[in-house]
DOTI-155040 format. One record per residue (C-alpha): y, z, x; residue in three letters. Coordinates in pm, whole numbers, plus 50000, padded with zeros to 5 digits. Each point is the difference from the previous one (the first is absolute). Example, Ala and Ser with C-alpha at 12.3 -4.5 7.8 and 13.67 -1.06 7.14 Angstrom:
2
495505078051230ala
503444993450137ser
***
This chain:
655
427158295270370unk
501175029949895unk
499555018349644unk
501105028849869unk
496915029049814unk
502235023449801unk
498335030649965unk
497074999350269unk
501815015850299unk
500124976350282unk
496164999350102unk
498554965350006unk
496465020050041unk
500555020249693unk
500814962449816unk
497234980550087unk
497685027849867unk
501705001449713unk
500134965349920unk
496164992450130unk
499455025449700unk
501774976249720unk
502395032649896unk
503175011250157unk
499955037049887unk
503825010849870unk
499385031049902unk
496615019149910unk
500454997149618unk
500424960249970unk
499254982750318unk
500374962849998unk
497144983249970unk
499604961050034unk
496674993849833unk
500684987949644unk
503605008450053unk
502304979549787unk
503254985450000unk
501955035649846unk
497775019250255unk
501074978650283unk
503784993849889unk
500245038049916unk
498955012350388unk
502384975250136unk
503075010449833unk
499075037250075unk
499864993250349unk
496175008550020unk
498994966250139unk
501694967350078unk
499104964449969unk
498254997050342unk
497795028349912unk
498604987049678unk
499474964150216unk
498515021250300unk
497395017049726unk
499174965849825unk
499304986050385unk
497455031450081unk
498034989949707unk
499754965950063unk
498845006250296unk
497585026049901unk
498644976249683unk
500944960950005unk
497564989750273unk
496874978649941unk
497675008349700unk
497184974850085unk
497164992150229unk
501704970550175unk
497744988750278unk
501254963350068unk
503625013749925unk
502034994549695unk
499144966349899unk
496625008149999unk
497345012549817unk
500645035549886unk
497925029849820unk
500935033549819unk
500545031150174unk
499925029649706unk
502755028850097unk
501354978350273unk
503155018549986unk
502244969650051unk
500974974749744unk
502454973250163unk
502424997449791unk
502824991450153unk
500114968550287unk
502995003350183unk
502765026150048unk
503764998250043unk
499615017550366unk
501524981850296unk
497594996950260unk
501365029650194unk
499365022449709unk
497044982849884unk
498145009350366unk
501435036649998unk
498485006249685unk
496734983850094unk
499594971049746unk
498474966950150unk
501614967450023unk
498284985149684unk
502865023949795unk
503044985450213unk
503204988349794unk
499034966050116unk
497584975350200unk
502414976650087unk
503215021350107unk
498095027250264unk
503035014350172unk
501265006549632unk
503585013550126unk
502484984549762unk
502475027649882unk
500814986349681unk
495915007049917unk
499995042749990unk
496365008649979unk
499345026949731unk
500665031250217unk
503354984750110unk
500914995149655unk
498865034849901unk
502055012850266unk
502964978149843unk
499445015749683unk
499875036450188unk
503444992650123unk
501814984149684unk
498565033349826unk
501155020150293unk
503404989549970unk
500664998049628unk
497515024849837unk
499064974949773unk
496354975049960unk
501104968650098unk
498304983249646unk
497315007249722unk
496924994750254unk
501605017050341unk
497435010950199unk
496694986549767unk
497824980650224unk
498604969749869unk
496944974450062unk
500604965449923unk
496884974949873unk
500284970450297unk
500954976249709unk
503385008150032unk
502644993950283unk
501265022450246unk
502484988550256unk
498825028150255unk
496054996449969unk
498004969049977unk
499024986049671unk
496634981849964unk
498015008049653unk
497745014850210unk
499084968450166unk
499304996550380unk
502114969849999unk
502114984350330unk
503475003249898unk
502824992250242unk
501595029949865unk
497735020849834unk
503695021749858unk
501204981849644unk
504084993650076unk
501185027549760unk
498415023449751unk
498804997549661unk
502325008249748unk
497625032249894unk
500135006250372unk
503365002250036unk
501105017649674unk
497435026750148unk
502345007150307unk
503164994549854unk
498425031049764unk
499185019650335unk
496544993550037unk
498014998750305unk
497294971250044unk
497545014650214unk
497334971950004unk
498814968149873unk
496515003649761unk
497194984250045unk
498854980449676unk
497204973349868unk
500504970350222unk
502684978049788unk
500665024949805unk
496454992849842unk
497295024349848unk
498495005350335unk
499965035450225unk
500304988650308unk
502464974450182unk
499724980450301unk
502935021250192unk
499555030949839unk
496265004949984unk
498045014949732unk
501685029249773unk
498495028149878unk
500105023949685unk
500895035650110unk
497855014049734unk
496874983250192unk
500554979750232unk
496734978349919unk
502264985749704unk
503234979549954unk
503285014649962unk
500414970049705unk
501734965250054unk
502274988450123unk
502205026150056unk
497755020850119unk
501515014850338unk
503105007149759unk
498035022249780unk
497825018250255unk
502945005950199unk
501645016149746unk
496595022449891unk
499425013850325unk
503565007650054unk
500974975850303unk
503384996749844unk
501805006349698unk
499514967749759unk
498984964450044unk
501694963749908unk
496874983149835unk
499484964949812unk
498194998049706unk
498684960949838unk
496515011249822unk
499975039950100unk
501095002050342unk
502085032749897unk
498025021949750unk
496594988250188unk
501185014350351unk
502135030349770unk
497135004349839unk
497785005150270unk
502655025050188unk
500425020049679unk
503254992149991unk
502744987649826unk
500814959849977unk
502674983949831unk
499644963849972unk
503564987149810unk
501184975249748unk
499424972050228unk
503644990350001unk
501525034550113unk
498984999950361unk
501114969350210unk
497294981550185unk
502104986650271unk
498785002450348unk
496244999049872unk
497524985750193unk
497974978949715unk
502185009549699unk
498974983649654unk
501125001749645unk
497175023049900unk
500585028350305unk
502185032149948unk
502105023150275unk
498725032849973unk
499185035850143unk
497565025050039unk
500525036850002unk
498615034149951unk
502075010449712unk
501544980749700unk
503505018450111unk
499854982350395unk
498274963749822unk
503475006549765unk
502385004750255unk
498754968250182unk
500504977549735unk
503625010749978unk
500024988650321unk
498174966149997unk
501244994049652unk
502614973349909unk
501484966850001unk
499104976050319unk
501844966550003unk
497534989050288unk
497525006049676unk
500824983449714unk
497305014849759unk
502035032150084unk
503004988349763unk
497635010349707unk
500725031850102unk
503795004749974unk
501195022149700unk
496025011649953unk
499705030750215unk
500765034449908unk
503415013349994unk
498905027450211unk
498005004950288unk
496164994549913unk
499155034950163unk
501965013149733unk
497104992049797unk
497455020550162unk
498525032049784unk
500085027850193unk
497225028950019unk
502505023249795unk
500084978849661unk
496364993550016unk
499275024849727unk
502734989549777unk
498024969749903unk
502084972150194unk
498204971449864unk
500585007049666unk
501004970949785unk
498464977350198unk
497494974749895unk
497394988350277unk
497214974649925unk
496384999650170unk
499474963450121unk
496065009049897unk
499134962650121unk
500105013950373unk
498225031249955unk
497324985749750unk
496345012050177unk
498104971349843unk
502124978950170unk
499275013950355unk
496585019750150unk
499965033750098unk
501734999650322unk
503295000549758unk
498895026449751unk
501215025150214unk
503384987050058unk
500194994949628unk
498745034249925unk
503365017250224unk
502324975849871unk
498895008649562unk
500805043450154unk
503244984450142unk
500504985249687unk
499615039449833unk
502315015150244unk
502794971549824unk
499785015249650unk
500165032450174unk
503374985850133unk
500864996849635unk
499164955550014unk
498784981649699unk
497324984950133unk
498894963449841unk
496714998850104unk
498204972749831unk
496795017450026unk
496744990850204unk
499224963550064unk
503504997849780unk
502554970750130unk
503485007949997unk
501494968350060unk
497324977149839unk
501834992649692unk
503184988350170unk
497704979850257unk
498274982149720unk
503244993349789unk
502144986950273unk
498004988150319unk
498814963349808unk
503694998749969unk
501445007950311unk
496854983950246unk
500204969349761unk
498784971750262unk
497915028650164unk
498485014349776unk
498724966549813unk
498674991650356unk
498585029649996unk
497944999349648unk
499414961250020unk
497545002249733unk
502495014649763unk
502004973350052unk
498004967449954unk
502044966550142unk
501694979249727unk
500585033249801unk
503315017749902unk
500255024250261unk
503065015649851unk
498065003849682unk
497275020750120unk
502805021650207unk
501705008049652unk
496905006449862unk
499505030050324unk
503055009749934unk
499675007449622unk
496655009150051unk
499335019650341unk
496115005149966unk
500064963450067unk
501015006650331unk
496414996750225unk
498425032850076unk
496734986050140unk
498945024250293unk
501524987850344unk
502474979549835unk
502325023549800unk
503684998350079unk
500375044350059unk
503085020550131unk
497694996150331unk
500444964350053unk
501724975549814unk
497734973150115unk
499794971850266unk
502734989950232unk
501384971550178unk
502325010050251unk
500504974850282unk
502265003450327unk
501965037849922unk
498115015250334unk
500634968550251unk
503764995149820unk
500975038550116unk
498125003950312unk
501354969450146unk
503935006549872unk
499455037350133unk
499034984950341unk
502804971449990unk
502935028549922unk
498405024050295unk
500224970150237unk
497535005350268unk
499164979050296unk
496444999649955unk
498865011349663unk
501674972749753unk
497744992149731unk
496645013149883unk
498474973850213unk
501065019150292unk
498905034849871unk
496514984549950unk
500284983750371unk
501895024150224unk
498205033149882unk
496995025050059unk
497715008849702unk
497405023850008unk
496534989749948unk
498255025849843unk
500074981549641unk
497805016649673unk
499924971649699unk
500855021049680unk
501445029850187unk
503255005650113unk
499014987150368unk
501144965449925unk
501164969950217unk
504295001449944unk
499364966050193unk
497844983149750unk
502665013249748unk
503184988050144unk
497994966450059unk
499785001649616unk
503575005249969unk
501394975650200unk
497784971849847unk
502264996249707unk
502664972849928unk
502015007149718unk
501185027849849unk
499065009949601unk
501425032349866unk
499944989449663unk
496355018949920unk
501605031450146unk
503185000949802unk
498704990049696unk
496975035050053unk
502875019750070unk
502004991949672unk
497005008649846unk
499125029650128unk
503735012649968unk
499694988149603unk
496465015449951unk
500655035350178unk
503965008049850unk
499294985249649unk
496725022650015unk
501985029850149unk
502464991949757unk
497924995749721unk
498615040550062unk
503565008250173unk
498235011650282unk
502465014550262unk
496764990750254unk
496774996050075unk
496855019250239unk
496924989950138unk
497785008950298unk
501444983350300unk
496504984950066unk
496924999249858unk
498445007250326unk
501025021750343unk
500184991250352unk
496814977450107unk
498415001550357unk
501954982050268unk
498394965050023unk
497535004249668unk
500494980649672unk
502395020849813unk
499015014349670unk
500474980349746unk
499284972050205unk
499444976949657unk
499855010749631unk
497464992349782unk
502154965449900unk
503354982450153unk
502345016749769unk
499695032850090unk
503014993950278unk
501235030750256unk
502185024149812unk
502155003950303unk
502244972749952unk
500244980649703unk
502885023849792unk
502075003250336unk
498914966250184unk
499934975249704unk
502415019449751unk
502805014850289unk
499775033749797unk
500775033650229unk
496795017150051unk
499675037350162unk
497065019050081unk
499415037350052unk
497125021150132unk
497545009349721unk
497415017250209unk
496524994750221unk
497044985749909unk
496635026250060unk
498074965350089unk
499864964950016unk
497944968249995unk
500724976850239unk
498384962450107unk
498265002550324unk
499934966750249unk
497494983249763unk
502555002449663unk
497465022049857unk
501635030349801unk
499305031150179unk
500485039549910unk
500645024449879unk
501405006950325unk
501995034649997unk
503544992150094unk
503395012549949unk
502354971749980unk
503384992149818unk
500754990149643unk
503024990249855unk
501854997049655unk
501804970949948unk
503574997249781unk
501414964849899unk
502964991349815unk
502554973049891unk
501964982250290unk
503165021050160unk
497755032049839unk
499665018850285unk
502005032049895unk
497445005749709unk
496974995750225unk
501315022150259unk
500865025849745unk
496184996149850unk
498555002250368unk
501815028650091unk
499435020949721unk
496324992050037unk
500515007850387unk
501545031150001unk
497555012549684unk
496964991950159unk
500584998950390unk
496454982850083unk
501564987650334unk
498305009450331unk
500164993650332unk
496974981550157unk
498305033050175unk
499314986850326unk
503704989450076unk
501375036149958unk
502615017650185unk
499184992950382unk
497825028350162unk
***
């Protein structure tokens, strides 16, 4: 195939050096450089005519072949039992690349990353690979002088839990489809090329889409800042990929924190939407409580995504919430830029601390570090010219509303719940009027306090079997019909760690398919309530949003307990989820710096440390529903004041 290289003479010598070095030099005072470039840098040295396309494809391909191989001691192979390998210098995050198998050999990359198992002479012409749709994007610019869309030339990863039509599609499983290729794309998938974007490869996840770092195809993924640690769950090929610059941004899927965890861990940026802006169509496991989203290295590229992704889906029908509720205007338009910093661009608004996830006495000292970056992040907002309403140490911003309104809006549940404050043959509706007149009769016994962090118990039978099996029905395979035939007709690797992310996906699809009905009504009656606790409470302070540390805790070692692994008592609930999961309120988080050490659990669940370490922390920003344009504009003027962003150090610029 042939491509044009303006402005590199006609050597192909001279090009591969250049692009084995990650920089295509355009002249000595700004040479192009792809490490951390964004979408303006790589959009602006396209329409000059510096590089094309293929080039910025060609440079994403060196490094993945320089840094996505294995990052584990393997020795029975991938299903296997694996071990650590500090500085391994790999971090496989991405499982299979859009190269047909002729390119695939010339650039060297085995036949574990092929488009497909099942189709091996992969020749169809209506499926381009990504440097034959590069060079179709060379050519349409070639001949019109103009980008062909909003994302021409950005080169994207895409979490394997959503369809591409070109490369197989198996949430990470090793399972025996007939055809292993979905019949047509994802809706996010296609929006991305009908933008101009280039899907480059397929990332590897959590098995299922589950908190786990490793899958059964994939293998075991690594965190580029040591590669002893995960890169976060599930999507965490989609945010390593990202950190150690293997492409441009990521698609990701976030239920309880599978964007901010695996953002958080890159330091970079995550944006995990209103869960009815960004269609779920063509997802491999969707559910009521998941969100479409991306990860980034700046809030400006995680903007411009969105106004890809963004919109009404008719193949989604949660996604007519969102007609007549976004912006008039593009949602990069929103985006503080370095140049208004000083002029105090967060002035006039109102941001509240949600203390209850950043309280110390609620977690042990692997958090207070965490906690400690977050409370200077915090500073740098007044800076910004934010009122901050910070409730103050162990304070609870959203008690009061919890305590008025959850005996209300649980009803059933929460008398369930708190049997013995509800004794049979009494008025039940009495004692709730009494709550509500009266809040500190709401129970605050330790362990059993309805909190901001979790509502209390759930019954939620059937949503997981319901959607796996109608995703699998609509794709129409062969083979692979039901989940009885993922459990049967599959590999699944053995190497499995009770309490640890190391896991059997297995035991827990044999858990899923054991149910035979389907009850939603526990989940839409927490999600009222969460929606009436957290915007009568924002309301109630007129809060434009709210911060909080992204977790409580930083990336744990690859097949250890994470930390926490339990709190002190079952209502201190992950932080990760429950406003974005349970609520369906946009959440965004932003690098807030490194930590100097950690404390980690060892094999034994025995806390551990301090161990020096410098690891990723992140800022969280959460607002009303269809309120991404505020949070962006919040993120990015914390971005671009306090740049703590930075690249992992052993995936620099190649040598």
């Amino acid at each position: 195939m042939k491509s044009s290289y303006s402005g590199l003479a006609q050597s192909p010598l001279l090009l591969c050096v250049l692009l084995s070095f990650g920089s295509l030099a355009y002249g000595q005072d700004k040479p192009f450089n792809l490490v951390e470039a964004t979408i303006a840098d790589i959009q602006k040295a396209i329409t000059t005519k510096q590089v094309t396309a293929t080039d910025i494809v060609r440079m994403y391909l060196e490094r993945i072949k320089a840094y996505n191989g294995v990052c584990v001691n393997q020795p029975e192979g991938i299903l296997g039992p694996v071990s650590t390998i500090p500085h391994a210098g790999q971090i496989n995050a991405l499982m299979t690349l859009n190269l047909r198998p002729e390119h695939r050999a010339a650039w060297g990359f085995d036949e574990r990353k092929a488009r497909s198992m099942t189709d091996r002479a992969d020749n169809d012409p209506a499926m381009p690979d990504a440097l034959e749709v590069a060079a179709a994007l060379d050519e349409e610019f070639a001949r019109t002088g103009r980008l062909a869309g909003p994302l021409h030339g950005v080169v994207f990863a895409v979490k394997d839990q959503y369809d591409t039509f070109d490369m197989r599609t198996t949430l990470g499983m090793d399972a025996f489809f007939a055809n292993d290729r979905p019949p047509d794309d994802a809706h996010v998938v296609k929006r991305l090329r009908d933008a101009g974007a280039i899907i480059l490869a397929k990332a590897n996840l959590g098995e299922g889409g589950s908190q786990r770092s490793r899958s059964s195809f994939g293998g075991t993924l690594c965190n580029p800042y040591d590669t002893t640690r995960s890169p976060g769950s599930s999507s965490g090929g989609s945010g390593s990929s990202v950190a150690a610059n293997l492409v441009t941004c990521a698609i990701a899927e976030e239920t309880g924190g599978s964007i901010l965890h695996p953002a958080r861990n890159a330091s970079a940026v995550g944006i995990a939407p209103t869960q009815e802006l960004v269609s779920q169509d063509g997802m491999f496991g969707e559910a009521f409580n998941h969100r479409t989203g991306t990860i980034c290295r700046t809030v400006a590229d995680a903007a411009r995504v969105i106004d890809v992704i963004a919109g009404y889906d008719p193949r989604d029908e949660r996604t007519v919430f969102s007609i007549g509720r976004t912006p008039q205007e593009p949602y990069r338009n929103f985006v503080v830029s370095e140049e208004d910093v000083s002029k105090e661009p967060l002035k006039g608004m109102r941001i509240g601390v949600v203390r209850e996830f950043m309280d110390k006495d609620l977690f042990k000292e692997a958090s207070f570090q965490s906690i400690d970056i977050v409370n200077r992040a915090i500073d740098d907002l007044r800076r910004l010219g934010a009122t901050i309403v910070d409730p103050g140490e162990h304070g609870a911003l959203f008690q009061g509303c919890v305590d008025q309104y959850v005996p209300l809006y649980r009803n059933q549940l929460f008398i369930k719940q708190f049997p013995e404050q509800f004794p049979p043959g009494e008025d039940a509706i009495q004692r709730l009027l009494d709550m509500y007149f009266d809040p500190s009769l709401v129970p605050h016994s330790a362990g059993g306090a309805p909190s901001i962090r979790n509502l209390g118990p759930k019954f939620i039978l059937g949503e997981n079997k319901y959607f796996l099996n109608r995703y699998l029905r609509e794709r129409g395979d062969a083979n692979i019909r039901s989940i009885t035939d993922l459990i049967n007709k599959a590999n699944f690797f053995t190497d499995i760690r009770p309490g640890t992310d190391f896991t059997s996906f297995k035991v827990q699809l044999e858990g899923i398919n054991a149910a035979t009905t389907l009850d939603l009504a526990a989940l839409f009656q927490d999600r009222l309530a969460y929606k009436t606790v957290f915007l009568q409470c924002m309301a109630m302070l007129d809060l434009h949003a709210v911060t909080y540390s992204s977790s409580i805790h930083v990336a744990h070692v690859l097949g250890n307990p994470s930390e926490p692994s339990a709190y002190d008592s079952p209502d201190h609930h992950s932080i990760w989820g429950v406003i974005g999961r349970d609520g369906g309120f946009p959440t965004m988080n932003v690098p807030a710096g490194f930590t100097s050490h950690v404390f980690d659990r060892g094999a034994d669940g025995k806390l551990v440390g301090p161990v020096p370490a410098r690891l990723p922390v992140s800022i969280t920003f959460a607002g009303p529903h269809f309120g991404e344009p505020t949070l962006i504009k919040i993120a990015s003027a914390y971005e671009a004041a306090t740049k703590h962003r930075r690249p992992p150090p052993d995936f620099g610029p190649l040598p």
